[in-house]
Each structure stands twice: as C-alpha cells, then as structure tokens.
N, C-alpha and C positions, 0 to 999 in steps of 0.2 A: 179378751173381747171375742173369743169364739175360735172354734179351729179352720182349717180350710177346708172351702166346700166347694169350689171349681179351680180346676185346674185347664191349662189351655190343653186345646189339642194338638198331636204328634208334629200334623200338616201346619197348621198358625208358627210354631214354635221353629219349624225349617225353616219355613218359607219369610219369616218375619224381616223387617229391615233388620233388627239389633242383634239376631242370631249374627249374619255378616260381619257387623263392626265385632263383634266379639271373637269372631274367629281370626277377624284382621290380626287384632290386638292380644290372642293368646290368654283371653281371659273365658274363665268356667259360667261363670252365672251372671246375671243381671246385677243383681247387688253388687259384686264385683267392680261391675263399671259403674255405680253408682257414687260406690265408697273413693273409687280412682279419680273421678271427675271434682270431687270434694277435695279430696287431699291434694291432689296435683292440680288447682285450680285455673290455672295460667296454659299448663300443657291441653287442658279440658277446653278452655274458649279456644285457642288456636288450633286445635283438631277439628273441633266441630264447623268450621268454615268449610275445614278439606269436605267434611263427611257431608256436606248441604252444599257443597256446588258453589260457596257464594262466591262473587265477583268485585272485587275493588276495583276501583277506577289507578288509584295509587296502591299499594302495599304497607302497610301497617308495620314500625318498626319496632312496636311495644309492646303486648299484648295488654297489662295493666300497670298502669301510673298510682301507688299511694301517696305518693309526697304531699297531696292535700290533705291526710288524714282517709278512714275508710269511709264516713259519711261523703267524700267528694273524691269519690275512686273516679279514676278517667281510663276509660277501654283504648285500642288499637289505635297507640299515639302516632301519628304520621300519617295516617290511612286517610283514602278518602273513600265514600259508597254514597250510594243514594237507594233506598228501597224500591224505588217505582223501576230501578234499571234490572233488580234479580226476581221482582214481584210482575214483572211486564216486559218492558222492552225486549229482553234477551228471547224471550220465548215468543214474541211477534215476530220476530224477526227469524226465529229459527224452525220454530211449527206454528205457524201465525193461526192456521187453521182447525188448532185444538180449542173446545172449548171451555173457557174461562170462568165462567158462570152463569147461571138459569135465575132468571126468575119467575116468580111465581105471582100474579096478579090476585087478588080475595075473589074478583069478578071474572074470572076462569082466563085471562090474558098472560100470556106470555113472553117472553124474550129469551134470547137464547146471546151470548157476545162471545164470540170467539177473542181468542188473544190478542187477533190483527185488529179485530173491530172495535174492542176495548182500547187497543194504543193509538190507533185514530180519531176518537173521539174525546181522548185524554188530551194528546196533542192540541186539539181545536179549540178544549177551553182551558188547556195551559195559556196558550196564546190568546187568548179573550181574556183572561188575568193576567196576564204579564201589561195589555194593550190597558184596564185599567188600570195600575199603577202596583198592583200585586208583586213582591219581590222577595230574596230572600229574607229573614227571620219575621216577614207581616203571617199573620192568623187569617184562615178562611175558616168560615163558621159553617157546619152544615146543619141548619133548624129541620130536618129531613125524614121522611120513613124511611123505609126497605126500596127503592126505588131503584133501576138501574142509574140511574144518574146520580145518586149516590157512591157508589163505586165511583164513577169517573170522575168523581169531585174530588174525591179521597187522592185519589195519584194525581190528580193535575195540580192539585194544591202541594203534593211531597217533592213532586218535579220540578219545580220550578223553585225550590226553595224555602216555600212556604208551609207553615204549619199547620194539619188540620185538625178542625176543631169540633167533633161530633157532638149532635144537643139531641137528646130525646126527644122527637115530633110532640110526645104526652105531654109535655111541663107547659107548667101555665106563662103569660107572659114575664111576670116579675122572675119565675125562673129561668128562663131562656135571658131574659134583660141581664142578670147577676154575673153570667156566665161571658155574655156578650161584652158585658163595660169592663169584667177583671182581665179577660184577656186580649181590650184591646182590639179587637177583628174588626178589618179594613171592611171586607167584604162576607155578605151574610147569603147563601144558596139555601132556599127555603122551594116549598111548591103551593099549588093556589090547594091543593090538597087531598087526601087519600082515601081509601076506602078500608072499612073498621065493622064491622057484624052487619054488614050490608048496608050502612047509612054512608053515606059522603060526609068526610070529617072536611070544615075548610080550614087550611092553616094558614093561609095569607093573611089574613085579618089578626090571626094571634100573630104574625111575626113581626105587622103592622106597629103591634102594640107596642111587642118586645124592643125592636128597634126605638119607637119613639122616647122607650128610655135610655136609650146604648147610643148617643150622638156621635160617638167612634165611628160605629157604620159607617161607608160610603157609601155600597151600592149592594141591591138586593135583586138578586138574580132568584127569578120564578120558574121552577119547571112546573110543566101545565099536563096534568096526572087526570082529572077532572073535567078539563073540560071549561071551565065555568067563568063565568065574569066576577073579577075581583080587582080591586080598588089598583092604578099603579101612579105612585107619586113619578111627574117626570121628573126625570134628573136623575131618579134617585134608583128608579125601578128598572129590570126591562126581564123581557122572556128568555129562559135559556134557549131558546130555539134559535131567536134572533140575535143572541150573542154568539154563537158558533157557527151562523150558519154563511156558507160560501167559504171557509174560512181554511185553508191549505197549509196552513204553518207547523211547524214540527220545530217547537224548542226542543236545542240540547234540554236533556237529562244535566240538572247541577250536579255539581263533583259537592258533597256535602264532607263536612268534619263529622267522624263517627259519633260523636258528641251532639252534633247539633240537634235541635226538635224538629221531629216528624212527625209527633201527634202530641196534640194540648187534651187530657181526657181529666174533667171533673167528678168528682168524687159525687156522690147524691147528697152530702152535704146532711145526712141525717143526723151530724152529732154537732152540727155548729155552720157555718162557714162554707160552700165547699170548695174544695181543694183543689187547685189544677195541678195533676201530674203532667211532668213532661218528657214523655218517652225519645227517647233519641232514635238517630236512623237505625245504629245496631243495633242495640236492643228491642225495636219493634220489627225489626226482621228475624233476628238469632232466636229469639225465643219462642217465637209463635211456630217458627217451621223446625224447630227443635223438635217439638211439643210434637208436632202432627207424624214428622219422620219417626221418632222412637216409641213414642205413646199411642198416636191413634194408627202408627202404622201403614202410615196413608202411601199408595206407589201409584203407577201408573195406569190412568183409568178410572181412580178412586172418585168418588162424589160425596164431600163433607158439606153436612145439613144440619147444622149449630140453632136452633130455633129461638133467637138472637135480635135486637134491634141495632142498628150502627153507633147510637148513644149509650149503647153498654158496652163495653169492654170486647165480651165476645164478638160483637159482629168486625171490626177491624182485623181481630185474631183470627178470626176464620179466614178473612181475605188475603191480610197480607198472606198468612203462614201455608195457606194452602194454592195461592197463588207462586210464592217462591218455589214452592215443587214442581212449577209447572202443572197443576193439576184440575179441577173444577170445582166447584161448592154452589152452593143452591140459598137464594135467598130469597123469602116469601114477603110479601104485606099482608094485612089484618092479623086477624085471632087465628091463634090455630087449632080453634073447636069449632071453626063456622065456614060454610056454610054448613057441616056436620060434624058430631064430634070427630070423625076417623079422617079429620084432612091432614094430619101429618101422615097417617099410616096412608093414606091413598097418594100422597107426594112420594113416600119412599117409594113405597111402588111402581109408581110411573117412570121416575125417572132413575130409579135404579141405585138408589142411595145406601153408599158403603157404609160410612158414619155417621152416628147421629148423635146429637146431644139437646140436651133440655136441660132446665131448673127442677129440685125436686119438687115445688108446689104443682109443678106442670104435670111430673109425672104421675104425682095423686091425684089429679085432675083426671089426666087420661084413663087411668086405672075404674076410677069413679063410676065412669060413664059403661064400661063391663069389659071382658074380654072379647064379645061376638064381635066388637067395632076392631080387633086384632087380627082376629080370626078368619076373617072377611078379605084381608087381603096378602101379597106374595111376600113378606118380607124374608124372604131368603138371600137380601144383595146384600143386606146389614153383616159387618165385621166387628163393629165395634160399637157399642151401645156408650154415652156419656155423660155427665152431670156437674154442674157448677154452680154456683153461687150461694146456695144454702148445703146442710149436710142431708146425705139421703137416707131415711129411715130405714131400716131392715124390710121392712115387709115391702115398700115399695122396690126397693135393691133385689128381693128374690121375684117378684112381679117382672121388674125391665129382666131378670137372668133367665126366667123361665118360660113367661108370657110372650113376650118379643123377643127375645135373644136365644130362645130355644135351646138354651145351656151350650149355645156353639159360640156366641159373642162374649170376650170380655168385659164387666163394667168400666169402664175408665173415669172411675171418680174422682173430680180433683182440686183441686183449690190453690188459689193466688186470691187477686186481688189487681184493680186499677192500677195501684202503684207500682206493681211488678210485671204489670201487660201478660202476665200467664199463671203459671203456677208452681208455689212451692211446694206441695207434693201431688204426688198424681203415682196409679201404678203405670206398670209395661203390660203388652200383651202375653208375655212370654210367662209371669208369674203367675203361681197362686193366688187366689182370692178367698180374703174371707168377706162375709156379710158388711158391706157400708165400711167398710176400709177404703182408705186413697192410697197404699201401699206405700213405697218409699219415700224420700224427699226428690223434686227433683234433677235431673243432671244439672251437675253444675252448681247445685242449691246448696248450701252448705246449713240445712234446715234442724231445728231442734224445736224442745219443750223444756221451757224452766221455768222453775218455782217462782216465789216472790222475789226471794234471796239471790235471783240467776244462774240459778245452781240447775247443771240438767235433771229431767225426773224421767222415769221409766213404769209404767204401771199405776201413772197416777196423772190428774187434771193437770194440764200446766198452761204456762201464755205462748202460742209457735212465733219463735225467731227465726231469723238468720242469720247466724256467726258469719258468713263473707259476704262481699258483694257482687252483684249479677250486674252485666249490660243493659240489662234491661229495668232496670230498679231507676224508680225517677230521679230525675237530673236537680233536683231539689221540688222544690212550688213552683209556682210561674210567681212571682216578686214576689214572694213571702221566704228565704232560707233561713229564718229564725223560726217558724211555724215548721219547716221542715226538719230541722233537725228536733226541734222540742214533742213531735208526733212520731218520730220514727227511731231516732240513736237516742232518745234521754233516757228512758227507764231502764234499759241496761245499755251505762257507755260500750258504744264500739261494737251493737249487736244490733241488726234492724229487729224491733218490734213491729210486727205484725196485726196484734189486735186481736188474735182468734184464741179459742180454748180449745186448746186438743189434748194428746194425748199417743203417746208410744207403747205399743205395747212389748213383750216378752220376743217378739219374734220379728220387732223393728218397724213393722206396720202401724201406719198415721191413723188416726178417727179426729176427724171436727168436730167438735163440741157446740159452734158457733161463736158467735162475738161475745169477748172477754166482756164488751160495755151489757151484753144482755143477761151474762150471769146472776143466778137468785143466791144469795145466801142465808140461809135460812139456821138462824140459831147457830153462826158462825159456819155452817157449813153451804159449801161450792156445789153449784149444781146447774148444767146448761142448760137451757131449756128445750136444746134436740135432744139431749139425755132423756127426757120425759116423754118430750113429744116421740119418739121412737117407741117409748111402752106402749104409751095411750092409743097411738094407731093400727097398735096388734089387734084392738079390740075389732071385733068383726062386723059391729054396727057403725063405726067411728072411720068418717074419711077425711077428715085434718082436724089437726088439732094444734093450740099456741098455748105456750107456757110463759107468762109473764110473772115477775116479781112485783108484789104491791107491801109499803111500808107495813109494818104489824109493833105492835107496844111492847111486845115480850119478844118475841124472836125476830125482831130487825126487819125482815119479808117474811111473806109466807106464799106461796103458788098460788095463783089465778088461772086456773084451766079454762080454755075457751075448746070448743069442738064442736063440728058440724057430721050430720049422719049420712050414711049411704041410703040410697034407695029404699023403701020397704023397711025403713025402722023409725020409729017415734020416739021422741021425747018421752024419758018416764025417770021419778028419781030413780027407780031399779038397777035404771040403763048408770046413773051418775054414780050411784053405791059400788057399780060393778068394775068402773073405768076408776075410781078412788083404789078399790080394792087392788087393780091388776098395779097399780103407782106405788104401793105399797110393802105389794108381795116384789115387785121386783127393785123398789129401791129405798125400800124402808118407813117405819114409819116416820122419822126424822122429815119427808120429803110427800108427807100426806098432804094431799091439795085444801086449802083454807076454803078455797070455791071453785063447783064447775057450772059453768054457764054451755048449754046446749043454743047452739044460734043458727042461722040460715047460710051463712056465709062471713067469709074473713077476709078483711082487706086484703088484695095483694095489688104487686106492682102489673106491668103489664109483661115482664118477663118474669114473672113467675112466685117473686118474691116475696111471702105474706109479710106485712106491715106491724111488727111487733112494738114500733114504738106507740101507732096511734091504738093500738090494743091496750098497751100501757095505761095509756093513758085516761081511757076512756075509765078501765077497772080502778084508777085511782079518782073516780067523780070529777076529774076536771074534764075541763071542753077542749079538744083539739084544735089549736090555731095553726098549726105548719101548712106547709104547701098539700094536696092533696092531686094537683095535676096528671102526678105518672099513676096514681090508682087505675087498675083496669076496671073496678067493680067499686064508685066511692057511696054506692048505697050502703055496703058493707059497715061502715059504720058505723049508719043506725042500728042495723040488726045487732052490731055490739053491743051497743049501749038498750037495747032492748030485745035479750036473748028470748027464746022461745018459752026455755027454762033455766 
C-alpha cells in the first residue's frame, strides 16, 4: 500500500505524551506498547486509569469478569465512577477557571464556559431533573444542535444517574419519534431552533411531532436559541431558562457501577432498525480520553475542534475525552462553509485550535473550494490534523499533510464505530506514515482482518474484527441482546465483527476499505468502493466521486460511477473515457466501470458522509423511500437520478 512518506519530527516525538509512558515502561517503540496492551490485556485497562488520572469513587477489585462468556465481558468489578465527576467536577473545583469549551454561533455569537460555569449550570438542571421525576437508569433525550446547553444536558443527565440520549437536530420527526419510544425517554431537551446557511431552522414544531408519537415523553424542555414564538403544550412544555432559573441546588455526583449506561447512542439505522448502543460510564470515559492523550496528543492548553454534531458519535467523544484532561474543545452550529467557505480555517485561527478533525467528504469539500481559502489564514496552532467516519482518499490525505498541516501535523486517521465510542485502529503521533493509513490497532484493541473462513490475512481484503473485548464496546442493545449478539459475536463465534473491509499490510499498517455491506463483487471478485473511489479522485478534474454496485446478468454487479467536477471543467465523454481509463490502469480491467454518470452534486449527510445507499439505489431505477431528514443537500438526489452526463 505504498512506503512511508512522513515521518514525525525530532521535537513532536520528545515532547509527545507516549514518548513518557514508554520510557516509564522500558519499552523502544510505539508498536511495542501497542502489541503489550493486546497481549497483556487486563495489566493494559488497569495502567491506563494510572496514566489518565481517573478517579473512582470506590476501587475496582477486578479489572475484567468473563464468566458471562466474551460477548458479556464485565470491566472494574467492585468499582464505582461516574464520568461527569473526572469530565467536570474534579476540575471545577480545582481550576474552575480554565476554559472548558467555546462556542461558536453561525451568526457570529459566542460563548465561552469555563469549568466552574459549566458545573453550575449542570448542577441547576441536574436538579430541575431530579425535581421532574428524572432518576437513575430513566433516558434524557437530547432533539438538539451544537448549543451550549447541550453539553450541560449531556452531564446533568450522567450526574444524576441518568442516561443521555443524543438525536441529530437533521432527522425528521418519524426519525427522532423511533429513537424516542425504543428508548423509552422520560424527558425530551429540544430548542424552539437554530441557525443553518443563514435561514432560521425551527425545531420545536418537528419535536412537537416527534413526541406526538413517543407518549413515553413527559416533559419537553425548550432552550430558546432563536428567539421566536413556538407553540408550548402546558403541562407538558416549559423553557429551559425557567426550569433552572433561581435554582441553587448541587446534587451529589451518583457513585455509578462501571457498567452501568452513560449514553444510549443509535446507530443511523441504514441497514435496518436502528440500533441503541449502550455505552457504559467506563467505557465512555477510558476510551475517548485514551484516544485524545496517546493519539491526538492532546496536553495542557490544547483546543480539540472535531467538526462534529452531538448526534454523531464524535461530538460526545470530543467532550467527554477532552474534557477528562481537563482541557477545551470548540464546538460550532451551522455549516462549516457558511457564511464563507474558509469558516473552519478562520475558527482555527481565532481561537487557536491544536487539533482538528473532519469527515473525509468534508475535506473534499474544503479542498474543492481552492487553497487561497487556506492560505488566507494562521494555521500554525494545528498539531494534529484528523479524520473519521469514511476512509480518506490519498489525494485528499496528501492535501490535509501538505495544504494545512504543512508536513509539520500528523494525519490521525481513524476508525471505530457507534458501538465501540472510539476507535479500533488509529495511528500515534510518534509513527511513520504512509498515504491514508490509520496505522495500528488501537491500545488495548486486540484488532485484526479475517477471511471468510476467520482465518487472519495479511496483504489482502478482509472483514476488521476484534479478537478481545474493550470497556467501551456496547453493553449489548438497549432491549434487543438477541439482535446484539446475532450483529456482532455470530459470524465469527467469540470475535466481535465489526462490519468494515480493510486490510493489513506487510508492515502491520490498517487501510479502510469501507463497509463490508457496500462491497461490489464483480464476477466473484471483492472490491470497496473507497478502493475506486481513491483512483477516480486522482483525476484532476474530478472532486468526489461514489462507487456503487448495481445487479448485472453475467458478472453478478458491475460498478456504477457517480462524480461531480471541480471548478473550470465540463462534462464531456473524454473527461468519462479518461476516469474509466485511470479505473483500469490502476485496478484492472476486471473492475472497468459498466457506467459513469457526471452529476452536480451527491448526497451527503450533514457531517460529511456521502449517501451511497440512496446512490444505489437511484443507479438501480427504483425510487428512494428511506428517511432523507439528515441529508445536508436532499436536492442531490435528483441531480442523481438526472446526471449532467
């Protein structure tokens, strides 16, 4: 998969957290502790408490319980914690006056909550949920943007017991309704609503809805973002303002079972169903500020800016993980191309942001738009550049190394998943890099690639497991453990399946291939569709491109190319002759595309993620009926279904 083409520098590599732990521990190289953390898996979770500071209320006399079987491993038996006490309290109380997090308004407003501010305002509607009837194991629902009250939703709901339950602001009401009646939520924290490419989006009227099918609800608490007059059922309704306001209480911090759930997080539901993962309190603390101390590096000072909403995965991770450090992170509302393309590069700047991460549709986005929108501004705070949820094409991977990261930042590529709250592989700052690698498995991850057969491979496509299990790996479904085991331990007993296609190369380094479900096979043979899409965006006139498989008589699939052009190039077959060609020369003609369709634009989600199944779907003549709520662009499409050329 290529040789190494960045190496960290002299200064990163001293000064780094894992240099430290390494020197603690007498070991030469990162792999080292990667391979120690694997093999010695029990000495690995009870270290990594010491090395992150964390605080139990009790002492943990187990480190890990199998006597249920591995699918129902139980962590730090005896223990007691709660996340909101090593993500907040501890550091209110001890630098109250460091800042916690920024945010960032669409409409140039601000907020700034220091530690202290944030644990008093947690406190207020701890107790404003505790005073409605909110207690341990009930669900608080948050229907929410980027809001600071969102964070304070997040701990006051972990504090006191209860589970939170992020919904993407985007889903329509039937989606937000699904989410709301499987898991039961007492109470629903929505706002009258946000602002989105300069329009006022209102979301009281969708939560209206959503409720009306979720009679679970009891009460629907409105933060007022807006401004605006919206409907409030009495009884049912009231304003966050006038539920915390006057209001002096400071609940205990609950002493939680390390086991118990701290966040109910749903799957998008794309292949069926969706899924509540139930992260526990350890595992949504151990993993995210795992992630942030040895991978992003992150120390004291640092500002993690994950471009993120609190209903995906990453925005939680960014919170707790970089809030455990005591540290700050930055979180925005609206788009992050508006009101100009360069608003992220003009955030970094302002506020001086160490780390960053995006989606890679994001970063073809930004790239899109040119380098002068880079070039325009200071990014010399950046340490570490990052990327999640899809795999990142090479040319966009040497774009973030050299365009923004001035070959001084590591990429930190990396991949998990909902169900594991982080990821299972990801590199360090401290290694080489090659092009769109995610480098090792990570700590503690006892990560592979196996055939059909289960059998490990090396140098070739396979499905990513994990041979052990993590604290942070869901606690089964939220009432489905038959659905969970049949989706995670059945294709290979006693190994979690994962669902991705990757692949190890010669020199132990991960590449994502993408989801196993979007693989083409084309005349028995395997092929991802970032495999292609990675050629196809070499091409110089081409700024994304999606690879779907569509049925064919003779070879079972065959490729359906979709691709949208950069500035200053037109549609022509020349241009389709040329991008077939480059599909060809670099992956045979076995994998020559059946059709390419030139279009305007491709669905994607609102964090970044293009929509390959309603691509599918469209390239196979039928009509799209799924949910389309979380589309950022659902013009997109039509221009599918009626490409340019």
């Amino acid at each position: 998969m290529g040789g190494f083409v960045w190496y960290p520098p002299r200064g990163l590599v001293e000064e780094a957290n894992v240099t430290r732990v390494l020197e603690e521990l007498g070991l030469e190289s990162y792999r080292e502790l990667v391979e120690k953390s694997v093999d010695e898996l029990e000495w690995f979770w009870d270290y990594v408490n010491q090395v992150l500071g964390v605080e139990w209320f009790e002492p943990y006399k187990q480190v890990l319980d199998l006597s249920r079987g591995v699918e129902w491993a139980r962590w730090y038996r005896g223990g007691r914690i709660n996340v909101v006490h090593n993500a907040l309290d501890r550091h209110a109380q001890r630098s109250g006056d460091r800042v916690a997090f920024i945010w960032s308004g669409e409409d140039g407003s601000e907020a700034r909550y220091t530690y202290r501010r944030l644990y008093d305002e947690v406190n207020r509607l701890a107790d404003a949920l505790l005073d409605l009837g909110v207690g341990k194991g009930d669900v608080v629902a948050m229907y929410i943007p980027m809001l600071p009250e969102t964070v304070v939703t997040l701990f006051a709901a972990m504090k006191i017991g209860a589970a939170a339950l992020p919904i993407f602001s985007g889903y329509s009401p039937p989606a937000a309704a699904e989410r709301l009646r499987g898991s039961g939520a007492k109470v629903l924290v929505t706002a009258d609503g946000f602002y989105r490419r300069g329009r006022k989006i209102e979301l009281k009227p969708l939560a209206d809805k959503a409720v009306e099918m979720a009679p679970n609800v009891e009460k629907v608490v409105v933060v007022e973002r807006l401004g605006i007059e919206v409907e409030m059922r009495e009884g049912r309704d009231i304003y966050y303002h006038d539920l915390v306001s006057g209001r002096r209480g400071a609940p205990e911090t609950v002493e939680m079972d390390p086991e118990d759930p701290a966040l109910l997080l749903y799957t998008s539901g794309t292949t069926g169903k969706p899924k509540g993962a139930v992260i526990s309190h350890a595992g949504a603390l151990l993993q995210p500020a795992k992630e942030h101390f040895f991978n992003l590096d992150m120390k004291p000072g640092d500002i993690l800016f994950w471009v993120t909403d609190i209903g995906w995965m990453m925005g939680p991770w960014q919170i707790i993980g970089s809030q455990h450090l005591g540290l700050t992170h930055l979180i925005m509302e609206g788009a992050p191309d508006y009101p100009e393309p360069d608003r992220i590069w003009s955030l970094v700047e302002k506020y001086r942001v160490t780390q960053l991460g995006f989606s890679a549709t994001l970063v073809r986005m930004l790239r899109r738009y040119g380098d002068e929108y880079v070039e325009r501004h200071d990014l010399s705070s950046l340490r570490a550049l990052g990327n999640t949820g899809e795999p990142l094409d090479e040319k966009s991977w040497w774009w973030l190394l050299e365009k923004v990261g001035e070959r001084r930042t590591p990429i930190i590529n990396l991949s998990g998943g909902t169900e594991v709250f982080g990821c299972l592989v990801l590199p360090s700052p401290v290694m080489p890099l090659k092009p769109s690698t995610l480098g090792y498995n990570g700590l503690g991850m006892a990560t592979d690639v196996f055939d059909e057969n289960g059998n490990p491979v090396r140098g070739q496509v396979g499905y990513l497991v994990c041979k052990k299990p993590a604290p942070s790996m869901t606690r089964g479904l939220w009432k489905d453990p038959d659905r969970y085991i049949r989706t995670y331990w059945s294709r290979f007993p006693g190994v979690w399946y994962h669902g991705d296609w990757a692949l190890i190369d010669e020199d132990g380094y991960f590449y994502i291939l993408g989801r196993a479900d979007d693989v083409i096979k084309v005349a028995g043979k395997r092929v991802g569709p970032a495999e292609i899409e990675a050629v196809v965006n070499k091409h110089p006139a081409v700024a994304e491109s999606a690879a779907v498989g569509v049925p064919d008589p003779l070879k079972g699939e065959v490729i359906a190319l979709y691709i949208t052009l950069k500035p200053g190039h037109e549609p022509s077959e020349e241009l389709k002759k040329e991008v077939e060609n480059l599909v060809v020369e670099s992956l045979g003609k076995p994998f020559k595309p059946g059709r390419i369709h030139i279009v305007r634009d491709l669905p994607r989600t609102r964090s970044g993620k293009i929509v390959r199944r309603i691509i599918k779907t469209v390239a196979m003549g039928k009509e799209f009926t799924g949910d389309t709520s979380s589309l950022e662009n659902p013009e997109a499409i039509e221009y599918v279904k009626k490409p340019l050329l």
